[in-house]
C-alpha positions in Angstrom: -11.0 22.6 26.0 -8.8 24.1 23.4 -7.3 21.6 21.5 -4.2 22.7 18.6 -3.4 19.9 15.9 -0.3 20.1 13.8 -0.3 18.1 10.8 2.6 18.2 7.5 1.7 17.1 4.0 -0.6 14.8 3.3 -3.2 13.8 0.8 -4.7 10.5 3.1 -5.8 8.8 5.5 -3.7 11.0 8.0 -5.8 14.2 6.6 -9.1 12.1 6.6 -8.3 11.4 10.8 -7.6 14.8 11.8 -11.0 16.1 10.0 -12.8 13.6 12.0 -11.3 14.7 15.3 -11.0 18.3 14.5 -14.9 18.2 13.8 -16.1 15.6 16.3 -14.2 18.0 19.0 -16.0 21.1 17.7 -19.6 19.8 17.6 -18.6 18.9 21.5 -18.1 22.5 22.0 -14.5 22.4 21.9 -12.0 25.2 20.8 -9.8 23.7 18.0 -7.5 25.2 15.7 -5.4 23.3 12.9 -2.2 24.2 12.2 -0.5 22.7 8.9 0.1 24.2 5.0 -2.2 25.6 3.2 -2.5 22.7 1.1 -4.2 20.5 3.8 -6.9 22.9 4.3 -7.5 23.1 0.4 -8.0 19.1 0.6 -9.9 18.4 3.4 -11.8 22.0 4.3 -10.7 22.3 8.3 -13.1 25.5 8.4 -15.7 23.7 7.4 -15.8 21.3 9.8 -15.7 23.9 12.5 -12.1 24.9 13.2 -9.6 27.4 13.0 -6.8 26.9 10.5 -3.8 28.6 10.5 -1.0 28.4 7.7 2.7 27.0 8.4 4.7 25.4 6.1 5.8 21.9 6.9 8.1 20.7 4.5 8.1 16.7 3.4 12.4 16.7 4.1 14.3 18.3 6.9 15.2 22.1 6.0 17.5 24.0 9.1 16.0 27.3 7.6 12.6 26.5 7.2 12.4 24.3 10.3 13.4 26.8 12.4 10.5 29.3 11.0 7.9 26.3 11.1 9.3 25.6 15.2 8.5 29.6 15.8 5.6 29.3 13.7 4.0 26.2 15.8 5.0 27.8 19.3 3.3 31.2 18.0 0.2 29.6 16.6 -0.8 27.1 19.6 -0.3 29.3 22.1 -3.0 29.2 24.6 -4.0 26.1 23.7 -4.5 23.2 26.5 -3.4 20.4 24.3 -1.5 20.2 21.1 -1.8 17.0 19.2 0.5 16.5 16.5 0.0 13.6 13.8 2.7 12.3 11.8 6.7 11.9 13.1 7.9 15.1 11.4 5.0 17.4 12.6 5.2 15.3 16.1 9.0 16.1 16.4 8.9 20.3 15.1 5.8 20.4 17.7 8.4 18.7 20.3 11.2 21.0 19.0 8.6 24.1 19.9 9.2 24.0 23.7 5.7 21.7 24.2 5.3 18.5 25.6 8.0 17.4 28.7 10.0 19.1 30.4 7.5 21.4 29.9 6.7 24.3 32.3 3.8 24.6 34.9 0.6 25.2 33.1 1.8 24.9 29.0 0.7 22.8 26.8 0.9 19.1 26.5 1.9 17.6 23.4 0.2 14.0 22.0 2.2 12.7 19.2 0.0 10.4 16.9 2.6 8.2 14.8 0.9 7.4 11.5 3.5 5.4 9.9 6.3 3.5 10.3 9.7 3.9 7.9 10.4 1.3 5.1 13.4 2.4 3.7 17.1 2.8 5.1 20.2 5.0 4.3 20.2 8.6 5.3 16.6 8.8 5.1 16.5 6.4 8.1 19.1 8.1 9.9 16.9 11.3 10.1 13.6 9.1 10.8 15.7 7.7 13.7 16.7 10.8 15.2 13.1 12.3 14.9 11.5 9.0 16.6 14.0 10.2 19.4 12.8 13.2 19.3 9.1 12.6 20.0 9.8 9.7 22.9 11.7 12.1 24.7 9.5 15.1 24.5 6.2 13.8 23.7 3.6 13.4 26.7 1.5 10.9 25.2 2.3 8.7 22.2 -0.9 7.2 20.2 0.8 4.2 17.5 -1.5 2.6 14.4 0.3 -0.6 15.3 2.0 -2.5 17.8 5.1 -2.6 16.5 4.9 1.0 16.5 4.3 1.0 19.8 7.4 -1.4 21.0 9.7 0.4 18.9 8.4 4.4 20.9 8.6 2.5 24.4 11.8 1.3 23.9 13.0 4.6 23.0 11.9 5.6 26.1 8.3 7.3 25.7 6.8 7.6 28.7 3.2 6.9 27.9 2.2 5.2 24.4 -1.0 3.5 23.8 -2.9 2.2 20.6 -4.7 5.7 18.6 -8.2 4.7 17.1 -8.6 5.3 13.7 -11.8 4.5 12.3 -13.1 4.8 8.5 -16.1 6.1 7.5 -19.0 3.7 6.5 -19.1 3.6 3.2 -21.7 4.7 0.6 -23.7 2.3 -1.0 -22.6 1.2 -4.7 -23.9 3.4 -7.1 -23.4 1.2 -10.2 -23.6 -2.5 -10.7 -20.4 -5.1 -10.4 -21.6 -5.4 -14.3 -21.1 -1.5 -15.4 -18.1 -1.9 -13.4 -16.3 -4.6 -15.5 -18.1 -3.7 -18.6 -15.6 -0.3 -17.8 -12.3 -1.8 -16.7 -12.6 -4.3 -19.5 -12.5 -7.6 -17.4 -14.7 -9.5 -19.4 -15.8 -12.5 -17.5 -12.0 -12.6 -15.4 -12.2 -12.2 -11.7 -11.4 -9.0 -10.3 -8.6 -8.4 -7.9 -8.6 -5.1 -6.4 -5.9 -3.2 -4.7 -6.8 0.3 -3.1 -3.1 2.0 -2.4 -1.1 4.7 -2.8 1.2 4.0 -5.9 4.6 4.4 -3.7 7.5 1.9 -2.0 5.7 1.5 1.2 2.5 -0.8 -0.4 4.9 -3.4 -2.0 3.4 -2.8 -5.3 6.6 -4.3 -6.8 5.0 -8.0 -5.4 1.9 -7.8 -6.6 2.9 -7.7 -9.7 5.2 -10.3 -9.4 2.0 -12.2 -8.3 0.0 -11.2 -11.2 3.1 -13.1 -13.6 1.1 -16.3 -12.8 1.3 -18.8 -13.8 -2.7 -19.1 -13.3 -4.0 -22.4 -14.0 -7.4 -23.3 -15.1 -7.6 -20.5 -17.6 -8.7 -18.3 -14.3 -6.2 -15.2 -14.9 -7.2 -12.5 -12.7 -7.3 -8.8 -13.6 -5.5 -6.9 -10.9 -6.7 -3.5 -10.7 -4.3 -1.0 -8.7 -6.6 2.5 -7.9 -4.4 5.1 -6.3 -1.5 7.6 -7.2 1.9 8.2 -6.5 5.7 8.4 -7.5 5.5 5.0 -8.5 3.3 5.0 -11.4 6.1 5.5 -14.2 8.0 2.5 -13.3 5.1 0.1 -12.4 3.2 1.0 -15.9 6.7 0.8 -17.8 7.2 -2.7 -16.2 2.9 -3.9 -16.7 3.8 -2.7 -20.4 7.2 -4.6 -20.9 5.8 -7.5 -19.6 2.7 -7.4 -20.8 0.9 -7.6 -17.3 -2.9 -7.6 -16.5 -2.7 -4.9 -14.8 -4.7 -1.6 -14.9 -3.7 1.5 -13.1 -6.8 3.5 -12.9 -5.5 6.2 -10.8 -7.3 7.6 -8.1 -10.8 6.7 -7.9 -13.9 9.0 -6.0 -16.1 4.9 -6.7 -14.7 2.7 -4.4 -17.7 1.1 -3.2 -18.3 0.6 -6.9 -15.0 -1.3 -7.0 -15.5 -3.3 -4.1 -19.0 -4.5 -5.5 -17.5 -5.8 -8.6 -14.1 -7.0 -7.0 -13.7 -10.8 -6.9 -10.7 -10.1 -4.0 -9.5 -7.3 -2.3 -5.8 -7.7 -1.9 -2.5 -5.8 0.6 0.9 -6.6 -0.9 2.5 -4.0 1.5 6.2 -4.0 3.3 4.0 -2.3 5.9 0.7 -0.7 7.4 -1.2 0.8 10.5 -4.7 0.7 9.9 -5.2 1.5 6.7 -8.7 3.0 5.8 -9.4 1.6 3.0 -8.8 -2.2 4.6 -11.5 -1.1 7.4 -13.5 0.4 4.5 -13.4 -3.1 3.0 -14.1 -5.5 5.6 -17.3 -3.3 5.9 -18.5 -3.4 2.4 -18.1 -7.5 3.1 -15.3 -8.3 0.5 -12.8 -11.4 0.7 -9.7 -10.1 1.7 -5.8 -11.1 1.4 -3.2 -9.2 3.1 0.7 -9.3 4.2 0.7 -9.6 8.2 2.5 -6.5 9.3 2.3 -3.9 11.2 -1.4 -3.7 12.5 -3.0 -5.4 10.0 -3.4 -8.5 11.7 -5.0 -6.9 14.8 -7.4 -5.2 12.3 -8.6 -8.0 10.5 -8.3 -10.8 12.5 -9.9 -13.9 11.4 -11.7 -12.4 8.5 -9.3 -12.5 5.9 -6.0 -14.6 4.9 -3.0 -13.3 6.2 0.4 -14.0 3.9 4.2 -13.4 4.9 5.3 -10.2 3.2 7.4 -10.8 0.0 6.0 -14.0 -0.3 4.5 -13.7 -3.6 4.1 -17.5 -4.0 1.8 -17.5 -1.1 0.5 -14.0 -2.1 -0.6 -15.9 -5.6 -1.8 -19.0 -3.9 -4.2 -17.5 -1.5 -5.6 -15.1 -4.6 -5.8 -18.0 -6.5 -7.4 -20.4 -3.8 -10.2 -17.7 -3.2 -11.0 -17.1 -7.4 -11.3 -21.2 -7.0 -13.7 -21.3 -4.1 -17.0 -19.4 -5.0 -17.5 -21.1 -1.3 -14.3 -20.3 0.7 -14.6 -16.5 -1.3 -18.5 -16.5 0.5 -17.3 -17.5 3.7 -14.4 -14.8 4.0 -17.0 -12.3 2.8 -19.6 -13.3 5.6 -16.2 -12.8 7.9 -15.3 -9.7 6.7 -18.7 -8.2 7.3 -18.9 -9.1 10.4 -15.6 -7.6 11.5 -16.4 -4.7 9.7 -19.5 -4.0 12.1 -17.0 -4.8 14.9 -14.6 -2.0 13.9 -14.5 1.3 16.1 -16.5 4.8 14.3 -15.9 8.2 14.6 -17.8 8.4 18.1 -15.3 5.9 19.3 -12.3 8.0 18.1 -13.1 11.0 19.6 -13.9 9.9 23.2 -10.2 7.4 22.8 -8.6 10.7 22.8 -10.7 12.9 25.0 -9.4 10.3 27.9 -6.0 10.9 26.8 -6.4 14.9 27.0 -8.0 14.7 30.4 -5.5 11.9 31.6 -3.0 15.0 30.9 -5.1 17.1 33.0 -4.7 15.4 35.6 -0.9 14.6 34.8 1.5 16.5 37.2 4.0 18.5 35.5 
């Protein structure tokens, strides 16, 4: 089969799922090329993992100009290709805007629009979101979501097939230092560790964990919260830690995660909102106690094995971080859960047959 993904900007988890396909497909025998800036293949190394890449630029905002090069560019570069899988709405909806996907003419293309994320913000910014979301439930064959609301939202705006995408993360290494080196490094003393893996931007409600790591704490048992990740929010949330005098670190991004989840009292999600964020799955494998906000799919991702707070909440945020740096025996017990889960979750195998099915279910599609 030759398979064409699309993909914009990205420096995360939706790079990280389009090298696992793109490879998986190949080793299968499969034909794939990758279409997306150059930037992507400098990160994540498309070539290497058996595929074609081609260059087109994708810009992060709308732009007429450029769109309209990027459309030609997209229709040019996957043609002859059986399916073209976009991942992300912007990529999904210049893909759309390329003449593939429906109404579509006997023997093109299909297009499969994977929707990554959701949009936490409103203004004009939402406006464009909105119209782009139209965009790829009108055109799109086949829509794969992260998260059920995702999904409600596309099938109300009339997509005509949407079902849930599998995105697995990849077991992760063994710790290479102790939970002691760890803390002897981030300067915690003997405080409990509470670790947040995110990207340093609106979306992960950073703005609420902080809130949460005000206190009060009684018993003495102040927390350090530890924040590893970039992103444009790192001026303001290190002005505010400073101002306020915070314990807080902002390590930036980290290549030692297991390391961090080894030494980590508490793994913790403040976010507005979230699919299935890798580094959650990445957690519940490596066995760590986890607290989250319940939206988006991070309830059907962790399921019992971890507590589950109201987003914005930051009283309850506090109260479950503080219940589990208590309970040496409640913290054990959500660790046993999380492990378990974690061998529950789908792998890279699992991805790569889920959307198989859907290219041969547009096989066998009529047009």
């Amino acid at each position: 089969m030759r398979v064409a993904f699309v993909l914009g900007t990205t420096s995360g988890g939706t790079g990280r799922h389009v090298l696992m396909l793109a490879g998986g497909l190949a080793r299968l025998g499969h034909r794939v090329v990758v279409v997306g800036p150059r930037s992507v293949e400098e990160q994540f190394g498309f070539g290497a993992a058996g595929a074609r890449f081609a260059e087109v630029r994708v810009s992060d905002r709308p732009d007429p100009v450029n769109d309209l090069r990027t459309v030609a560019a997209i229709r040019r570069l996957t043609r002859g290709a059986e399916v073209v899988h976009a991942h992300g709405l912007r990529a999904g909806a210049l893909a759309a805007l390329a003449g593939l996907g429906r109404p579509v003419r006997r023997g093109g293309p299909r297009l499969v629009v994977t929707l990554h994320n959701a949009l936490t913000a409103g203004g004009a910014v939402g406006a464009v979101y909105g119209v782009l979301e139209r965009i790829v439930a009108r055109l799109a064959d086949h829509v794969l979501v992260v998260s059920p609301d995702l999904g409600e939202r596309m099938s109300a705006l009339g997509a005509r097939d949407v079902r849930p995408a599998v995105v697995p993360a990849p077991v992760p290494r063994p710790a290479r230092r102790s939970p002691a080196e760890v803390r002897a490094e981030l300067g915690a003393g003997e405080r409990p560790i509470v670790l947040t893996i995110a990207r340093l931007a609106q979306q992960k409600g950073l703005e609420s964990l902080l809130d949460a790591a005000a206190g009060p704490w009684p018993g003495g048992r102040e927390p350090l919260f530890v924040i590893a990740g970039e992103g444009p929010s790192r001026a303001a949330l290190q002005r505010r830690i400073d101002d306020e005098r915070l314990p807080v670190l902002l390590p930036g991004n980290r290549d030692d995660v297991p390391d961090l989840l080894a030494a980590a009292t508490v793994a913790v999600w403040a976010s507005r909102w979230e699919g299935q964020p890798l580094s959650l799955s990445e957690t519940l494998m490596a066995g760590r106690p986890v607290v989250a906000t319940a939206v988006g799919g991070v309830p059907e991702l962790v399921g019992d094995a971890g507590v589950l707070v109201p987003y914005g909440d930051v009283n309850a945020l506090r109260i479950a971080v503080q219940e589990v740096i208590a309970d040496p025996e409640a913290a054990a017990r959500l660790a046993a859960a999380a492990a378990r889960r974690g061998a529950e979750l789908p792998g890279e195998d699992d991805a790569v047959r889920s959307v198989l099915d859907v290219y041969e279910r547009s096989d066998r599609s009529p047009d």
